[in-house]
N, C-alpha and C positions, 0 to 999 in steps of 0.2 A: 328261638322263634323261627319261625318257615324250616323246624329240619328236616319236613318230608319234602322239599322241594328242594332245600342247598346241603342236605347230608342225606339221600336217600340210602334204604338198605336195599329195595327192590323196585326197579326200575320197567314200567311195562312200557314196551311201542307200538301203540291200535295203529297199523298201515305198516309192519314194516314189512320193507320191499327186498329180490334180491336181485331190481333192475338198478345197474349205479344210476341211472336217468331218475330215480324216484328219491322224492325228499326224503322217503323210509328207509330207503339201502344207507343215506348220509347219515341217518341218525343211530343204527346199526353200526355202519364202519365205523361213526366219530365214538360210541362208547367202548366199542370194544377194543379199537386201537389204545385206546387210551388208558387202559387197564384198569375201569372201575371194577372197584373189588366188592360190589354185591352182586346181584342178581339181574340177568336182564331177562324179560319177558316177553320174547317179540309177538305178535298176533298179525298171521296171516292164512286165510284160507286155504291154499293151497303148499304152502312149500314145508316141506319138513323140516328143514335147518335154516338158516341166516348166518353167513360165515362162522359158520361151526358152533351155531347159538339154537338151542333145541326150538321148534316153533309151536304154537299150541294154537289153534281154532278159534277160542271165544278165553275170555281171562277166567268163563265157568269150566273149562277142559283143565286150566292151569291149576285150579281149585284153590291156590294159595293166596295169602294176602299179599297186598304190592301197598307202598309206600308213594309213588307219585306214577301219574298215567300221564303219559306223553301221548296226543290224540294229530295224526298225521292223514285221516282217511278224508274222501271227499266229503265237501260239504252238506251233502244228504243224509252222510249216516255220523255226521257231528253227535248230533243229542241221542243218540242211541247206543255209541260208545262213548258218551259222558253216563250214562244212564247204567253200562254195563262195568264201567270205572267207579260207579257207586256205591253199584253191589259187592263188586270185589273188595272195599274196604280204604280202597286211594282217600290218602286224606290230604292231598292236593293233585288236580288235574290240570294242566296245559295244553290248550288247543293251541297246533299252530295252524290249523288251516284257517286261508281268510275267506272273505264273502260277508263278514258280518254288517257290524253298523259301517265300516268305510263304504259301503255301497248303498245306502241308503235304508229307508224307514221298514221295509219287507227283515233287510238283514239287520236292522236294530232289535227289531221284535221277537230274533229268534237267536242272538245275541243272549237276550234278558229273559228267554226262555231257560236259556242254561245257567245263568248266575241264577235262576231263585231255584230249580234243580239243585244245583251244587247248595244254596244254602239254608234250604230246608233239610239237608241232609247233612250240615255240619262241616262241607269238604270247601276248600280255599278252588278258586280257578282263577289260572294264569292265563291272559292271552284274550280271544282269540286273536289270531292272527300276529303271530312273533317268533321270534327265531328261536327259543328257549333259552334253557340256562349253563350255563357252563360254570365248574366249581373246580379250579387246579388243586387245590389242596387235598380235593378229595379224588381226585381225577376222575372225575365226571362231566365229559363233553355232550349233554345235553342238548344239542345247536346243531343246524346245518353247515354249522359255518367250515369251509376246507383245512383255514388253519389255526392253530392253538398257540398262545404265546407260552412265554416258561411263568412258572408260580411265581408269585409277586403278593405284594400290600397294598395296589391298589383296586378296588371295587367297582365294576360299573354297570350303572343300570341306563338303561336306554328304551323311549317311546317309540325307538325305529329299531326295527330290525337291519335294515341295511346298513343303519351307520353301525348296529355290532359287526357285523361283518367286516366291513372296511378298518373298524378299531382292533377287531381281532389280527386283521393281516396286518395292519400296521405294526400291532405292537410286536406283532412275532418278528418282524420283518429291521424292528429298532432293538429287540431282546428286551423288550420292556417287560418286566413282569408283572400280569395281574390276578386279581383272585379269585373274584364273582365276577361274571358278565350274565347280566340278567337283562333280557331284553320283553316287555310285558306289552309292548302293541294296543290294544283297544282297552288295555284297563278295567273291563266290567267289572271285575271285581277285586282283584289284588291292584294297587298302585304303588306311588312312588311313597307315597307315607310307609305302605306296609313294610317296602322296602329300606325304606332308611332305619327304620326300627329295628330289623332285625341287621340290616350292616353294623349300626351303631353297636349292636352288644355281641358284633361276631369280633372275638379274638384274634383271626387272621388277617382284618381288613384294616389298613392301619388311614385310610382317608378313603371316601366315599365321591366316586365321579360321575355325574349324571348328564343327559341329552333329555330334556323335557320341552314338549311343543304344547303342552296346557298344565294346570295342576286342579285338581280334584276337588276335592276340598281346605280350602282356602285356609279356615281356623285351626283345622286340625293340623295341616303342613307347617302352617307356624308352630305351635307347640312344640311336633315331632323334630322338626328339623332345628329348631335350637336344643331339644333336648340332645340330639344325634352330636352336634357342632361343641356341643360343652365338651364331649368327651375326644371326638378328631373331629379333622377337617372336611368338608362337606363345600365341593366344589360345582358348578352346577352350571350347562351352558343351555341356555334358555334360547329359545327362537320361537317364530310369528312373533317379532314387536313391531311390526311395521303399520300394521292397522289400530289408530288412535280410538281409544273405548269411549271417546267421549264427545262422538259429533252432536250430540243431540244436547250437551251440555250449554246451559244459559250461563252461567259465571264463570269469570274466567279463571277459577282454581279449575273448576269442571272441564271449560276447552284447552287446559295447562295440561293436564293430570290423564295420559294415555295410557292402555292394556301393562304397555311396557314399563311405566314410569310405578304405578303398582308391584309390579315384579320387585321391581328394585327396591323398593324400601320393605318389602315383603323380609328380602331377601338380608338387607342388610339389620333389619330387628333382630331374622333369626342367627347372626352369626355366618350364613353361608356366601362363600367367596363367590363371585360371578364372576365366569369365563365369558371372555366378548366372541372368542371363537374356536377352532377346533384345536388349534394350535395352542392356544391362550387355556383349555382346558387338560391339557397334559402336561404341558409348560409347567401351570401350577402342584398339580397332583404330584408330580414326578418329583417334586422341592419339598415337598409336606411327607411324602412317602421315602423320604433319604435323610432329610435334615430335622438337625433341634431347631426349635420353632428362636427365632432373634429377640433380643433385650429390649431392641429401642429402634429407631431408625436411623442410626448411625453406622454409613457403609462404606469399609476401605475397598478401593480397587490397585489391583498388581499388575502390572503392563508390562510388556517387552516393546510395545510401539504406541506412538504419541497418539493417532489418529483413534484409534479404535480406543485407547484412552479417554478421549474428551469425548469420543461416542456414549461412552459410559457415565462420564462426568456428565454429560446432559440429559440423559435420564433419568438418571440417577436425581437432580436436583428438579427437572421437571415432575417427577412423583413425590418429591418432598422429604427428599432423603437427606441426612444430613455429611458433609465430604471434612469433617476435621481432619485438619493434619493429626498423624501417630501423634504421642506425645514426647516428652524433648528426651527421655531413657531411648527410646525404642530408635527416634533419630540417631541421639551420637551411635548404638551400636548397627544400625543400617551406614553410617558413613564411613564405618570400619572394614566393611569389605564389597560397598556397591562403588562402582566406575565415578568419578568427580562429574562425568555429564549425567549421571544418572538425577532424576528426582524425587526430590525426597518428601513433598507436601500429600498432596490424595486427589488424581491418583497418583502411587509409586511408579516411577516409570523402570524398573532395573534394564533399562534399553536392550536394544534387538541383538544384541549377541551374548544374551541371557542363557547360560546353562542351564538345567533342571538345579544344580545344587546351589545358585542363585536365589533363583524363585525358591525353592526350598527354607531358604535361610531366613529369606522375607518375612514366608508365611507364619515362620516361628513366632517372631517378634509379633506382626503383627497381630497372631490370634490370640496372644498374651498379654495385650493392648488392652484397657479397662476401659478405653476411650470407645472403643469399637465394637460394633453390634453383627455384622455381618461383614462376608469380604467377597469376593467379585474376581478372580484370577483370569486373565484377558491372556491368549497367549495367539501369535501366527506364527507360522513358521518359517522363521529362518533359520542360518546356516548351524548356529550353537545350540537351537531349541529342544532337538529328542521328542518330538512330542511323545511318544508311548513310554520311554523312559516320566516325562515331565509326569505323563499320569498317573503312574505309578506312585513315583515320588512325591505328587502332594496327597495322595490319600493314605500312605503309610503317616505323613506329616500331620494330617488333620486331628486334631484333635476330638472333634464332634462336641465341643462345648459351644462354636455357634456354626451356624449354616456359610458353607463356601457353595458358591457356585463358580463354573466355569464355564467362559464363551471360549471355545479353543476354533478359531477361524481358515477356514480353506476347506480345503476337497480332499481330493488321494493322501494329500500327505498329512493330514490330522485324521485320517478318516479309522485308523486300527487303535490312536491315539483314544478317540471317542467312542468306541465300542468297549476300551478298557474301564473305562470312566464308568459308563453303564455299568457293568459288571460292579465296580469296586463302590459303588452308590453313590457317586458324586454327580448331581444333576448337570450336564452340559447343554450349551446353546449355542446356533451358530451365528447370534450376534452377542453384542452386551445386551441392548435394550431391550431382548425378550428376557435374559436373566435376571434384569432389575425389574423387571413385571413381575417376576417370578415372585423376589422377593418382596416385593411390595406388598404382593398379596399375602405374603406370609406376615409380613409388617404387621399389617391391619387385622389381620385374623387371632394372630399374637393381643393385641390391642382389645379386641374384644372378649380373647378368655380373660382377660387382667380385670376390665370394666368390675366398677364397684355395683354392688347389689342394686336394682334398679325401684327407688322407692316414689311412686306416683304420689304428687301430694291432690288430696283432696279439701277443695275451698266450702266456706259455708256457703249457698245460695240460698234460692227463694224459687223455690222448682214450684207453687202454685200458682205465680204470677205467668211463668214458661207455659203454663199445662193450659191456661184460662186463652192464652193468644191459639197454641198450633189447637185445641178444642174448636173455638171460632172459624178457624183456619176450613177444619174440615166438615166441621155445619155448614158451613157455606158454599163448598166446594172448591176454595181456592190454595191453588198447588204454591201462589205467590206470595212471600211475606214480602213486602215491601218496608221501607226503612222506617216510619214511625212504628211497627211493629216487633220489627227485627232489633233494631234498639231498646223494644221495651225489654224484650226476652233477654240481650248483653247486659241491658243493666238488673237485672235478675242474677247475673253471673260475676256483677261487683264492675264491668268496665264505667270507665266514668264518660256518661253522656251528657253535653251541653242540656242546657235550657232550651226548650222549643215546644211548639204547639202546629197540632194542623190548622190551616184556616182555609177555609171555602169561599170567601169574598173579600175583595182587597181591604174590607173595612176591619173585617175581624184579622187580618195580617198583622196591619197595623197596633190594633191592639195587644195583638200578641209581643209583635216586637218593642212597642212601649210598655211593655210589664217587662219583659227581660230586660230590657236594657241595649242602647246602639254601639257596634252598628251588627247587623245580623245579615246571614244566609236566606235565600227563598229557593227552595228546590220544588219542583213538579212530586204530586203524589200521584200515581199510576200501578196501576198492578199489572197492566198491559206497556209499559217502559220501563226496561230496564235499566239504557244504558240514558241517564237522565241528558246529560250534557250535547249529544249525540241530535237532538230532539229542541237545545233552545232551552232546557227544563231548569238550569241554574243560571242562580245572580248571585253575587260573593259583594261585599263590606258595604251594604245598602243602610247608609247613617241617617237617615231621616222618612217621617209620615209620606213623603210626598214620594222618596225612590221607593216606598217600600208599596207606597200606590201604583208607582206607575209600572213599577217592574212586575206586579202581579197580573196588572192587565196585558202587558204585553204578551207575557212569558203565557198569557192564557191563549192568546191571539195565535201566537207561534205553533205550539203544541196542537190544537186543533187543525190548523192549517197542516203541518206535517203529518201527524196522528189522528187524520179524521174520527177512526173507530175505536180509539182507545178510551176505556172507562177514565176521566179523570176527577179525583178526589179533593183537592184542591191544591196546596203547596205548605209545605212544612216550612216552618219558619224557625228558626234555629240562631243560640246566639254565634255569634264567627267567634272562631276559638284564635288561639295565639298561633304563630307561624313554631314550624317545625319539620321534619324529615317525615316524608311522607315514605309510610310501608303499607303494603298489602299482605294480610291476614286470610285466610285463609281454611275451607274443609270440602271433600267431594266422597261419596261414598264409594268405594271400590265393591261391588258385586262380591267380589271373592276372600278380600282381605279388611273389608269395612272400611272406618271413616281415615281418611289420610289430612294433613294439615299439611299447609305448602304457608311458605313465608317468602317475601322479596321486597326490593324496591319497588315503591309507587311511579309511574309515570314511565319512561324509555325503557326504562331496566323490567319492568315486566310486560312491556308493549310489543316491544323492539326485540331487545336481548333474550328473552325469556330467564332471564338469570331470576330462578327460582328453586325452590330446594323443597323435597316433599320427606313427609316420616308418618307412621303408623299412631294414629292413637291408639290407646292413653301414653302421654310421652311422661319424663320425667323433666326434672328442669336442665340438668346437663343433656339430657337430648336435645330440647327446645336452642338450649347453645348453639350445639353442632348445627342444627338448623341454620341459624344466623351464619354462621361461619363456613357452613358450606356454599354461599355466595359468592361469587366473584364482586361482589360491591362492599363486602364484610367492613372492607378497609377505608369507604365512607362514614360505615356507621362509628365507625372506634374515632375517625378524626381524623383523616387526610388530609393536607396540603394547608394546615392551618386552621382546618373547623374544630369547631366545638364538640364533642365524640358523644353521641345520644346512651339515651341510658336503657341500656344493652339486653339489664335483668328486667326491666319495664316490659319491653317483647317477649320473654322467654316466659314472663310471670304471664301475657298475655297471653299467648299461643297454649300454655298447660290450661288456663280457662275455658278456651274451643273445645281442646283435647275432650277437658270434663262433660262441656256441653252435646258435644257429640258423642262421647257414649251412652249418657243418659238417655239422650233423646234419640232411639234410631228411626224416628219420624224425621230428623231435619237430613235433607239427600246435599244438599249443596251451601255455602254459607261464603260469602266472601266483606269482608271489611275493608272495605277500600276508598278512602283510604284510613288509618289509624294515624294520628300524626302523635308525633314523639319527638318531645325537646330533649337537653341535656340532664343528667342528674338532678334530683330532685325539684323537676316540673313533672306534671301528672300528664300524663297521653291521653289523649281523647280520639272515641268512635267520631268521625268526620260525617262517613256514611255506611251502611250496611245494606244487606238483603239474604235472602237466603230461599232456596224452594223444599217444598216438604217431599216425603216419596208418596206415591201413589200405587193404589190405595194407600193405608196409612199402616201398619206392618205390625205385627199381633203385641208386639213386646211397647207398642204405645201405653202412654199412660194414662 
């Protein structure tokens, strides 16, 4: 897949230069330094040669076919040498010149003049405006960029050209080696989808590292990039999260659920690890791209000193790792030849006048430990240490059945130590806590190729009763389901809704709430209030004619007096359900990735705290779990400090309900249940209140 772009045999440059000042002479000097073994084609008007590269006029003087057109000329004669890269046969072109859509609506239009050029003709365009590609494997430096790192396994694509650049000289400059750097800029028409496709089924790329500032398309990127992630690692540092997509949101899944918080559950469906930043993205690569991926999350660490020990010890257990002592073999023969101060729990500390054949001994034991998933080798340098000797000697020792990393600590005198390490493939850091990042992420990523086959259940409903309300909805024009509506539609979908009735005069309340039974709920019906309480709009355990009179007149009193101009319907009257753990239920549509469902506590913890948790519909029921458990209040709901622990699979069985109802319906844009109250095992949870808005217009796939 893309081989006229990452294996070309014939290579043309429309602008090269044999001024060094021109981006053309760079693209000139970086292929031919670099010994691509086909054909370069440079195209310059005037010059006969390019460092000793024949030159030819028009690619009609050259007469032959070419494989990829590198387009370097000013912006004016863009589309007349995409035009003439046509004829010649290029069955992928790369503009790096810019001016396009980053300059506004003039350069969008002539942008999307060359992608329907290139694809009415069949040909792929790269760019405009991006550094191009570089391919060590095949040594093809494709790129303006000055320096080239050595061949490697890892891959990267990049929305910036600068930051190639920058990753380029880094990595030459760390001896990191990588494979593809593809830098694709305006995206008109090749993206990171195309991209991961073909890293995925390239042989030399052994994990795929990207810089993306948007994605494209949303569906497809999920597909792609889990299918990419089944087979390696697909690492990915994402930026612009700082602008929340959802000001305009009326519920509070909607004002919850920002650009970024999308990404993340995007991301986390499809398998792909997120880098939080530059560091945090090579960190990873660099562990995935050296080591066997770990068992479990079970991680011994090796120390020569106490500090940077319990440095480790508390990341290590802040990420959720697990620090068991070796087991009691691997102790008696660590007490056979470690120092009596030494210790011997996790971490090992073989203390600071640890020789390499020390450490060495350790790592035996330990990586032969069944107890143990991963190991962490901490070393600073003191007086017995050796560091370039110690590097040595643990990678001739490693076995490669599970992932070591090492933090080897200081400056000058680890610094030839750590250059060996690179070379010999063992990831190094220069603390612990970036190396238990490291592996965490490998943790998790492990965790997800393991995950069992993901089987969504589908419940029976009553999708005529659903279709007859948002129908209504949008004969009438209103974008608002409010909650005797919104309940009608949940309980279409099996949740179990109280007894209640609307009533429009305190007299028919009354009656309403003498047919249920006391004592009952009075909420305001409004399609113009939202937030009922906010407004005066509820009364709770109203046990007689007389509260249920007075509190409707009040409650009407109030409402108008705050709400002059809001339409009101009258007040739902509802029977009060039994006391229990209030949660907030949850769905908001993501533009890019569809409907998301969010789960948390009712009340501080989703006001206050925002301790809320979001995931992709359609979920499965072990997703809807993690849900739950990805809360910092998880350990209310199980039965902390003496409660009674709510029934767990009642939410999970809940939340795959939404799930269902949001795919069905991609009319419903927002949906929050808040709150859903939930007793212990075997009481039945009830919709308290709801609401939900529909999208507007109503979106072709309605029913």
């Amino acid at each position: 897949m893309l081989e006229s772009l990452l294996y070309p045999q014939t290579v043309a440059v429309i602008g090269a230069s044999r001024n060094p000042e021109k981006v053309g002479y760079a693209f000139m000097h970086n292929l031919t330094r670099g010994g691509f073994p086909g054909t370069i084609v440079p195209i310059n008007l005037e010059a006969p040669e390019i460092l000793g590269v024949k030159c030819y006029k028009s690619l009609e003087e050259y007469g032959g076919p070419i494989d990829l057109s590198i387009i370097v000329v000013a912006h004016r004669h863009v589309k007349q040498a995409v035009q003439d890269s046509i004829r010649a046969g290029a069955k992928t072109i790369v503009v790096i010149t810019a001016g396009f859509k980053e300059v506004g609506a003039k350069g969008a239009e002539a942008e999307q003049e060359l992608v329907e050029l290139c694809r009415a003709a069949g040909v792929r365009l790269m760019g405009p405006n991006c550094l191009g590609v570089l391919n060590t494997h095949h040594r093809m430096n494709a790129t303006f960029a000055p320096t080239v790192p050595p061949p490697g396994h890892i891959s990267v694509i990049s929305q910036s050209g600068a930051l190639c650049v920058a990753i380029l000289d880094w990595a030459a400059s760390q001896k990191l080696g990588l494979g593809k750097v593809i830098s694709f800029g305006n995206k008109a028409d090749l993206n990171e989808v195309d991209f991961l496709q073909a890293l995925a089924a390239d042989t030399e790329t052994k994990v795929v590292a990207g810089y993306l500032e948007s994605i494209k398309e949303g569906d497809k990127f999920l597909r792609v990039a889990q299918e990419a992630a089944s087979v390696k690692p697909v690492v990915i540092l994402k930026v612009g999260i700082t602008q929340a997509g959802a000001k305009a949101a009326s519920s509070h899944t909607g004002s919850l659920a920002g650009t970024d918080i999308a990404y993340g559950a995007a991301f986390k469906r499809a398998g792909v690890i997120r880098a939080e930043n530059f560091e945090a993205l090579f960190d990873y690569a660099l562990a995935f791209a050296t080591q066997p991926l770990p068992a479990g999350n079970r991680l011994a660490v090796i120390t020569n000193a106490g500090g940077p020990g319990i440095m480790a010890a508390d990341a290590a257990e802040s990420l959720g790792f697990k620090l068991n002592p070796p087991n009691a073999t691997v102790v008696a023969k660590l007490k056979s030849f470690l120092p009596p101060a030494a210790a011997l729990g996790n971490p090992v500390d073989v203390i600071g006048d640890a020789e390499p054949e020390r450490y060495v001994r350790t790592l035996e034991l330990i990586q032969e430990d069944e107890t143990i998933d991963a190991i962490l080798v901490v070393a600073t340098p003191q007086n017995m240490t050796r560091p370039l000797e110690l590097a040595e000697r643990l990678a001739q020792t490693h076995n490669r059945q599970k992932p070591l990393l090492t933090a080897f600590m200081g400056g000058e005198e680890v610094a030839a130590a750590k250059a060996r390490l690179m070379e010999l493939g063992i990831p190094n850091y220069p603390a612990p806590d970036r190396a238990v990042a490291a592996l965490k992420a490998m943790v998790d990523y492990a965790a997800w190729r393991r995950r069992p086959a993901r089987v969504v259940t589908r419940f029976p409903v009553n999708r005529r009763r659903v279709e007859r309300v948002l129908q209504w909805h949008y004969r009438s024009g209103v974008q608002q389901v409010g909650e005797v509506e919104a309940k009608e539609i949940l309980r279409a979908y099996e949740f179990n809704i109280l007894d209640g009735a609307l009533a429009r005069t305190a007299e028919e309340a009354v009656e309403v709430a003498q047919r249920i039974g006391y004592p009952v709920v009075l909420k305001i019906s409004s399609p113009d209030i939202i937030h009922k309480s906010d407004f005066g709009g509820v009364r709770i355990n109203l046990a007689s004619a007389e509260q249920v009179r007075d509190a409707f007149d009040l409650m009407m009193l109030r409402v108008q007096r705050r709400a002059p101009n809001a339409l009101i319907r009258g007040a739902y009257v509802e029977k009060m359900g039994n006391k229990g753990r209030e949660v907030i239920l949850g769905m908001t549509r993501d533009p890019q990735f569809g409907p998301m469902l969010m789960f948390g506590l009712g009340g501080i913890f989703v006001e206050v705290m925002k301790d809320v948790t979001f995931h992709l519909a359609p979920i499965t029921q072990d997703e809807a779990m993690q849900m739950l458990m990805g809360t910092r209040s998880y350990a209310l709901l199980k039965g902390a400090r003496g409660q009674a622990p709510v029934d767990l699979l009642a939410i999970a069985n809940a939340l795959q309900r939404i799930s269902q109802l949001a795919t069905d319906y991609p009319q419903i844009k927002e949906l929050d249940i808040n709150p859903f109250i939930v007793g212990e095992v075997g009481t039945e949870p009830y919709v308290a209140d709801a609401r939900m808005t529909l999208m507007s217009p109503a979106p072709e796939a309605a029913s």
